[in-house]
C-alpha positions in Angstrom: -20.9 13.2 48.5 -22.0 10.8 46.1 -18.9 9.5 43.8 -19.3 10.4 40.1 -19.8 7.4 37.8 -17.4 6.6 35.0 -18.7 7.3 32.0 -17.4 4.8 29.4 -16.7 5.3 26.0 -17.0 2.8 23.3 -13.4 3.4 20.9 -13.2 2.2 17.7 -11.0 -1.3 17.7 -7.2 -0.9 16.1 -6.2 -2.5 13.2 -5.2 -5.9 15.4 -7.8 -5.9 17.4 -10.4 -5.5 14.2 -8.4 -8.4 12.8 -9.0 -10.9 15.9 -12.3 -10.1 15.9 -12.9 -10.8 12.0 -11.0 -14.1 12.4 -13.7 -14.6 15.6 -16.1 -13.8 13.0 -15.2 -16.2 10.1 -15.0 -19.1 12.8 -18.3 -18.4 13.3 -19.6 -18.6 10.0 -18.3 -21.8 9.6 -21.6 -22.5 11.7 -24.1 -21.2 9.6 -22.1 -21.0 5.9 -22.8 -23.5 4.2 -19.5 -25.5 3.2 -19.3 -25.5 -0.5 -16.5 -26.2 -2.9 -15.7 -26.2 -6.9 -14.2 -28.5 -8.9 -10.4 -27.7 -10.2 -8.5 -28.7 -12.9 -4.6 -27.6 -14.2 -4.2 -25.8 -17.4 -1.2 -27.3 -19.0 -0.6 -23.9 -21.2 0.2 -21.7 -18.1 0.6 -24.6 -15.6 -2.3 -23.1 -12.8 -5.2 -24.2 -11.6 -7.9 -23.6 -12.8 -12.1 -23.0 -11.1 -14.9 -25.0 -13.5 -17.2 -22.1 -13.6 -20.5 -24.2 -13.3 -19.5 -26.9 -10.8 -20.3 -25.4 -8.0 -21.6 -27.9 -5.3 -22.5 -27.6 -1.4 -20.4 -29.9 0.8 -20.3 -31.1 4.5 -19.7 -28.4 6.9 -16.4 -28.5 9.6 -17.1 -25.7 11.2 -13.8 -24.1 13.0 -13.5 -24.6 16.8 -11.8 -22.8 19.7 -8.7 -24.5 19.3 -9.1 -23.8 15.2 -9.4 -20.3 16.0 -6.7 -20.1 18.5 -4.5 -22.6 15.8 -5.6 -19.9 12.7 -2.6 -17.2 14.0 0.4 -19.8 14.0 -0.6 -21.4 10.8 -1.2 -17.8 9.3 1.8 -16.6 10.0 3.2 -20.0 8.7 1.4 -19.7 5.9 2.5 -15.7 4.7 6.5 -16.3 6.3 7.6 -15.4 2.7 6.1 -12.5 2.7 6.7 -11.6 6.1 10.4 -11.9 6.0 10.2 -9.6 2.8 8.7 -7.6 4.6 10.6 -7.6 7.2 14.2 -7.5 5.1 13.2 -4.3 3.3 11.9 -2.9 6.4 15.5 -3.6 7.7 17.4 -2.1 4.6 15.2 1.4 4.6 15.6 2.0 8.1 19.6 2.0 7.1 19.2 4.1 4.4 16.8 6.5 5.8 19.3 6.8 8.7 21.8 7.4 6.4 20.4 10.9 6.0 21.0 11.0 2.1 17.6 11.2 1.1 16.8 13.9 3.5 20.0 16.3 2.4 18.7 15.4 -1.6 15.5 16.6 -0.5 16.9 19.4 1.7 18.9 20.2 -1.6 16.2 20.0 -4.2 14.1 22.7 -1.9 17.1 24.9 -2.3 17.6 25.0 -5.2 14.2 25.8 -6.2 13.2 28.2 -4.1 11.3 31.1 -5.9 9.3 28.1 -8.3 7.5 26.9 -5.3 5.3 25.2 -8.3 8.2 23.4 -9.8 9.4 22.0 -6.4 5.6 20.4 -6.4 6.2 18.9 -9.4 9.8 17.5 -8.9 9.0 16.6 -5.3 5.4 14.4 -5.7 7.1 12.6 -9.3 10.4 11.2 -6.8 8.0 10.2 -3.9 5.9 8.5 -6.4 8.7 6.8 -8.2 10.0 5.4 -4.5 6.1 4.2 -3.9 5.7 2.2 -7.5 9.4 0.9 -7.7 10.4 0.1 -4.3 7.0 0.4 -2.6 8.1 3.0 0.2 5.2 3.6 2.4 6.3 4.3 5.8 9.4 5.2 5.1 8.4 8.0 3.9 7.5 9.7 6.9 10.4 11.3 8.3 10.4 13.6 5.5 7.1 15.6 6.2 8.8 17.4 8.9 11.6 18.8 6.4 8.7 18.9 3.6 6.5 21.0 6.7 9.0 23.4 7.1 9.4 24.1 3.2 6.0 24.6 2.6 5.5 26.9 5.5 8.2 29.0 4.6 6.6 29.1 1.0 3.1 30.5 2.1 1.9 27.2 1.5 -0.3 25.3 5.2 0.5 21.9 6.6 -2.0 20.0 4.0 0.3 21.1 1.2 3.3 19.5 2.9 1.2 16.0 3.6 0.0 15.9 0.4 3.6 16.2 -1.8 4.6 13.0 0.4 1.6 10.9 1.3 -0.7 11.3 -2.0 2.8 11.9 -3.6 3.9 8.6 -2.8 0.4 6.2 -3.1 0.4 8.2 -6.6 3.1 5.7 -7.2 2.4 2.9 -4.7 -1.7 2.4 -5.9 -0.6 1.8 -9.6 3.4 1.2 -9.3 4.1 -1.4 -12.0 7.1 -2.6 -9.8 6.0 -2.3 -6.0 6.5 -5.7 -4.4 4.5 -5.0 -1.8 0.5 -4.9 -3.5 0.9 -6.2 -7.3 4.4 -8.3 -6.6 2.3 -10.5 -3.5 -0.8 -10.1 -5.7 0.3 -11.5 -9.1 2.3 -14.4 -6.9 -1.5 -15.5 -5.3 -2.9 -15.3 -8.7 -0.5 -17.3 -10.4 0.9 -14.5 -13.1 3.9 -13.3 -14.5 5.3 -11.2 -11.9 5.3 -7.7 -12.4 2.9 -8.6 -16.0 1.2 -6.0 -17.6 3.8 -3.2 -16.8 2.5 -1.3 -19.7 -1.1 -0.4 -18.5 -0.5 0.0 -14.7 2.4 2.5 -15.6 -0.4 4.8 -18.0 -2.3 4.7 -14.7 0.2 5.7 -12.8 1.3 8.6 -14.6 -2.1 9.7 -15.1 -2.5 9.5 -11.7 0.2 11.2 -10.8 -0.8 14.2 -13.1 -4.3 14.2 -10.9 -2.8 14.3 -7.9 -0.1 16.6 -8.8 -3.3 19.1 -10.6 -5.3 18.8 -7.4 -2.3 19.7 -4.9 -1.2 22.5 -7.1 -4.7 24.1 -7.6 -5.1 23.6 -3.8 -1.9 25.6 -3.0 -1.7 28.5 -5.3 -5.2 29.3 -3.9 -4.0 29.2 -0.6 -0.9 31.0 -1.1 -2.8 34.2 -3.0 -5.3 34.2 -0.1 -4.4 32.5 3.2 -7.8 32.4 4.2 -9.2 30.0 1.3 -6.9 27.0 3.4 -8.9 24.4 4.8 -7.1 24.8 8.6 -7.7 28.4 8.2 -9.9 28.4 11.1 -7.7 25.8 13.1 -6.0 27.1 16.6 -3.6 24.1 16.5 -0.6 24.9 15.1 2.8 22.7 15.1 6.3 24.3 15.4 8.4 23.9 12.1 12.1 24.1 12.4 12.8 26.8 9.4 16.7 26.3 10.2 16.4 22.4 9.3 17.2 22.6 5.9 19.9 24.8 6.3 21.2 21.8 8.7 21.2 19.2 6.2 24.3 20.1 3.3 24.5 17.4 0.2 27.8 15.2 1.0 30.0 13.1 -0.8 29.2 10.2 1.3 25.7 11.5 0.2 26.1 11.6 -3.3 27.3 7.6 -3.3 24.5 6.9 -1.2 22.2 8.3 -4.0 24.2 6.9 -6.9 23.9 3.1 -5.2 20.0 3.9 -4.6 19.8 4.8 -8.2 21.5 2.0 -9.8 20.0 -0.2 -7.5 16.9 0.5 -8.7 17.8 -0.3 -12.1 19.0 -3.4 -11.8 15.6 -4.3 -9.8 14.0 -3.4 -13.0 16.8 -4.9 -15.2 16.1 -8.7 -12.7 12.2 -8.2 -12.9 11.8 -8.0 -16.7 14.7 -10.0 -17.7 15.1 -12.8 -14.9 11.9 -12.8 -13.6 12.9 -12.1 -10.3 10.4 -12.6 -6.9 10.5 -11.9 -3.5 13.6 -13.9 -2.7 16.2 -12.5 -5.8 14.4 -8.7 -5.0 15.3 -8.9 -0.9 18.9 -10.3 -1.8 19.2 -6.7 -3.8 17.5 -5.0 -1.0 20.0 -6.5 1.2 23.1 -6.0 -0.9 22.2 -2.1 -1.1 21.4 -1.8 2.4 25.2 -3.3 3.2 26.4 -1.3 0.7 24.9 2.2 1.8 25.4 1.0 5.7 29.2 0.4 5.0 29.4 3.6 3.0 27.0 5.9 5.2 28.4 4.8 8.9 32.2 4.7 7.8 33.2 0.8 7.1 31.0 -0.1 10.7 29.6 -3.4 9.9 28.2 -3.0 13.9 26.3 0.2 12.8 24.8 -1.2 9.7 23.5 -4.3 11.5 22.1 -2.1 14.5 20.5 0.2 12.4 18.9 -2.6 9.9 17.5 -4.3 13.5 16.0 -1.5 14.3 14.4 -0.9 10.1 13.5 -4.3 11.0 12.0 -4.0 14.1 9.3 -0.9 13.3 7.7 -4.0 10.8 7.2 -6.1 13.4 3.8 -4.9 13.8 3.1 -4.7 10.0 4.5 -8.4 9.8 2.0 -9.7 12.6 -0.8 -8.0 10.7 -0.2 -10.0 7.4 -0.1 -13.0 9.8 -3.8 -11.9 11.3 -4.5 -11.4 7.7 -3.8 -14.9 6.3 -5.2 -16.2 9.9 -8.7 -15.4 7.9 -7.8 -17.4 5.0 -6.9 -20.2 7.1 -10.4 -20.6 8.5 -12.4 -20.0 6.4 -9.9 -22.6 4.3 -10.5 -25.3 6.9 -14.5 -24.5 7.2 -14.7 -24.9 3.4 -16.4 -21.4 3.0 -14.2 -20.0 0.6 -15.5 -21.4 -2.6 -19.3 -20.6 -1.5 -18.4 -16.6 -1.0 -16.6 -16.8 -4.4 -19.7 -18.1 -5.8 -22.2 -15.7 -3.7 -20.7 -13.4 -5.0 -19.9 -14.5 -8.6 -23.8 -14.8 -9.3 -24.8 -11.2 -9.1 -21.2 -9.9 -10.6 -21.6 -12.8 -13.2 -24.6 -11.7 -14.5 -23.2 -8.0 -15.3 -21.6 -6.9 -18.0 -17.3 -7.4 -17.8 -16.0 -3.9 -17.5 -19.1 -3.3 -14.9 -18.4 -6.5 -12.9 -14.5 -5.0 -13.0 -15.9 -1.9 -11.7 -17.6 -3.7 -8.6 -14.4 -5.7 -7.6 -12.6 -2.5 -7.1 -15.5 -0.5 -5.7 -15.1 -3.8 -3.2 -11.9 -3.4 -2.6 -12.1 -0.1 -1.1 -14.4 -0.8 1.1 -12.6 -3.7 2.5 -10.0 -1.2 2.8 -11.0 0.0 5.5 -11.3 -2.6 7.8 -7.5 -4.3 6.3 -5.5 -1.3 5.7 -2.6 -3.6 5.0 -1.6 -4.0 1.1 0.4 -7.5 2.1 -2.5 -8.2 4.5 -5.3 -7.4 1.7 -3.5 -9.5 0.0 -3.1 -12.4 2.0 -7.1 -12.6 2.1 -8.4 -11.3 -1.0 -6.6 -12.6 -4.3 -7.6 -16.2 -3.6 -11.2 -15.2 -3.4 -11.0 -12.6 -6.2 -8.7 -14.4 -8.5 -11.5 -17.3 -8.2 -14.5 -14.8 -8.8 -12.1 -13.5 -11.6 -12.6 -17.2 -13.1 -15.9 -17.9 -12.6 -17.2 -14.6 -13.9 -15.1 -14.5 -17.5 -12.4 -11.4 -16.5 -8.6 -12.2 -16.5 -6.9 -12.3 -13.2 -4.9 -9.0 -14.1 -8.0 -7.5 -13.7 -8.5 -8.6 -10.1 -4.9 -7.4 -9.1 -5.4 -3.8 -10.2 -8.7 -4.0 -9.0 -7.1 -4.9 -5.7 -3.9 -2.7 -5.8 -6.2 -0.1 -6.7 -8.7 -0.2 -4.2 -6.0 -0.5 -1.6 -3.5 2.2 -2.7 -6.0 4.7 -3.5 -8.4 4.7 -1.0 -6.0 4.7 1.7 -6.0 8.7 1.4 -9.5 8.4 2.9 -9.1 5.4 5.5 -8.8 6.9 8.9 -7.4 3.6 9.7 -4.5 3.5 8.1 -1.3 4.2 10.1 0.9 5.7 7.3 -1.8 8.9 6.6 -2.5 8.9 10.4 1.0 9.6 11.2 1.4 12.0 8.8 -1.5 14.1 9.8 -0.3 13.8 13.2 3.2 15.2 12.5 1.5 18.4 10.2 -0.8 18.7 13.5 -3.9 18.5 10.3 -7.5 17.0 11.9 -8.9 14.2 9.6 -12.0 15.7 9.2 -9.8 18.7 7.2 -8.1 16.2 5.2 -11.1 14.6 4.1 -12.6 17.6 2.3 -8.8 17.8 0.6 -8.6 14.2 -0.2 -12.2 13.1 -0.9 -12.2 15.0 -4.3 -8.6 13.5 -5.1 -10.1 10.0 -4.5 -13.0 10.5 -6.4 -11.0 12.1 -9.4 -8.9 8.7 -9.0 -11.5 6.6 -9.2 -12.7 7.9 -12.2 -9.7 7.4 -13.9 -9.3 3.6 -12.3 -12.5 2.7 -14.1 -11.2 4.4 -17.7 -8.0 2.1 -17.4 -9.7 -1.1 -16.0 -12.5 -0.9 -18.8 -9.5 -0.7 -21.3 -8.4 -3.8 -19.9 -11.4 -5.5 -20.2 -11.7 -4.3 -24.0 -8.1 -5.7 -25.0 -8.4 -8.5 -23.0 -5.4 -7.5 -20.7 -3.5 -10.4 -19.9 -1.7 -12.9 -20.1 -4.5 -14.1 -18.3 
């Protein structure tokens, strides 16, 4: 009997392992590149440094090494630890508060209390999970609510890709344009050298405009579904996932709760109140994020210090993996900084965008971006590698570096509804039991409707020169 062979299959790489193998990638490059740099000079007006467009000049290759290579994810990590311990403190503080179970019983609340205007409930629903994503940049944390979300929808005669789409596209309706979110424009505008949280004005039209897209194109999607069952894109789907319809009847509204809510709230005034007035960064905005996660723990788990700092280890501890990832991110950076490549892609690719017209050239960076989206899924990460080189481009081609940054938070936030490698929208599909491939026919229109309006607003900024700079 002769023994069957093993078939293999070839799996697409994770996020990680895609990561190694790009910083493999850029080491080797630094073999064939050419090693280029420009010169630099400071502008004494805003104090940053500056690319001289046309000095451009190829230089000695150093070509990165095993040991560079191996070297590239300590000194990566080194290099984003400010972010990373952000990252890591708000991960800490909104694994307390989720725990808490105050947003859940609001939520649990809200559904009640508008039951019978299923459309209202949309509405109300997709606006708070997009104020969470543009103000304190909630991501993952939003995930444990698609299970109470599931079992609303269900119970409305709406399907599962109702329920993802009030939390996911709810929140990155907020998150991709969020004039406040720390996580994509905070870390960008800090690489580019502006004004943090600059240009509120613009990114919060988009965001509202893009909030009234996505809220349209949900809506749409579930009144047809609800007058005819059949029209729903997992109409044909055997796999079905159990919804607890007794859940929201679990979770009552609390006093404890209400505090909880009332601390969340004013919390997020003052981060508003520190931005704009004090110019607050990463450090000043995790010291509030801390301070409300003690104050919420304390409230939420009876006076127990213990609890609080068990349940913010754990908050903590989910980011570890997102943390590495920004480190694998800036691990790039760091070779292709110490093969001297970086300044000769910025001008490869400066030449052709150079030569087109300002809101087209726009128009290419964030086409860019999305594509580089889906091999970096990571807004910090995407980050970390990307605003050097785009803030560079955005000098050398004639746009202002607040271009660039919404180019990039765009291109991240946005297109993440269509990356099947990123874990948030993964997760959530996987809770709702809803294939990608479904999702896709959803989303893809949303995207493209999104996109559409990115280019209105970032052709605007090229025509009133949005700045400072």
């Amino acid at each position: 009997m002769e023994k069957q062979k093993k078939r293999w299959k070839l799996k697409a790489p994770n996020t990680t392992a895609l990561l190694m193998l790009v910083i493999v990638m850029v080491a080797l490059l630094t073999y064939i590149v050419p090693a280029g740099q420009y010169e630099r000079v400071m502008d004494d007006k805003t104090g940053r440094e500056l690319i001289v467009a046309d000095s451009f000049s190829y230089t000695e290759s150093s070509p990165v090494g095993p040991g560079g290579i191996l070297a590239s994810v300590f000194n990566g990590i080194v290099g984003a630890a400010e972010i990373i311990a952000f990252v890591l403190i708000v991960g800490g503080v909104f694994g307390v508060v989720v725990k808490s179970g105050a947003i859940n019983a609001a939520l649990a609340k809200l559904i009640k209390r508008l039951h019978g205007r299923e459309s209202l409930f949309i509405v109300i629903a997709m606006t708070a999970f997009a104020i969470g994503g543009a103000t304190f940049g909630m991501a993952e944390e939003t995930l444990p609510f698609v299970a109470i979300v599931l079992a609303a929808t269900i119970a409305m005669g709406y399907d599962r890709i109702v329920a993802v789409s009030i939390v996911v596209v709810g929140v990155y309706a907020g998150y991709s344009a969020g004039p406040l979110n720390p996580f994509n424009v905070g870390i960008a505008q800090g690489i580019a050298g502006l004004p943090l949280f600059s240009g509120i004005g613009l990114r919060t039209i988009l965001m509202v405009g893009g909030l009234i897209i996505a809220i349209h194109h949900t809506l749409r999607y579930a009144k047809k579904v609800k007058l005819n069952p059949k029209t729903s894109l997992l109409a044909n789907e055997t796999t079905e996932v159990e919804t607890d319809l007794t859940l929201l009847d679990s979770l009552t509204m609390t006093k404890r709760h209400k505090w909880i809510m009332a601390v969340l709230g004013l919390s997020l005034v003052a981060l508003v109140f520190g931005v704009l007035k004090y110019g607050w960064y990463l450090g000043e905005i995790s010291a509030l994020m801390l301070l409300m996660g003690i104050i919420v723990g304390l409230i939420a788990f009876n006076g127990s210090f213990n609890q609080f700092t068990d349940e913010f280890m754990k908050g903590a501890a989910e980011m570890t993996a997102a943390a590495l990832i920004i480190g694998l991110s800036r691990a790039i950076l760091v070779v292709m900084a110490e093969g001297q490549i970086i300044d000769t892609f910025v001008y490869a690719v400066s030449v052709p965008l150079g030569s087109l017209n300002s809101v087209f050239a726009a128009w290419g960076m964030y086409i860019s971006q999305g594509l580089i989206n889906f091999v970096i899924p990571s807004s910090t990460g995407q980050a970390a590698v990307v605003m050097p080189i785009m803030s560079s481009i955005s000098d050398v081609i004639g746009i202002n570096r607040q271009i660039a940054v919404q180019a990039f938070q765009s291109g991240d936030g946005y297109w993440n509804m269509i990356t099947p490698t990123h874990p948030v929208l993964m997760a959530a599909l996987g809770i709702a039991a809803v294939p990608f491939g479904k999702w896709i026919r959803f989303a893809g229109p949303l995207v493209l409707k999104w996109t559409i309006w990115t280019m209105i607003i970032l052709a605007i900024g090229v025509w009133i020169n949005w700045g400072p700079f």
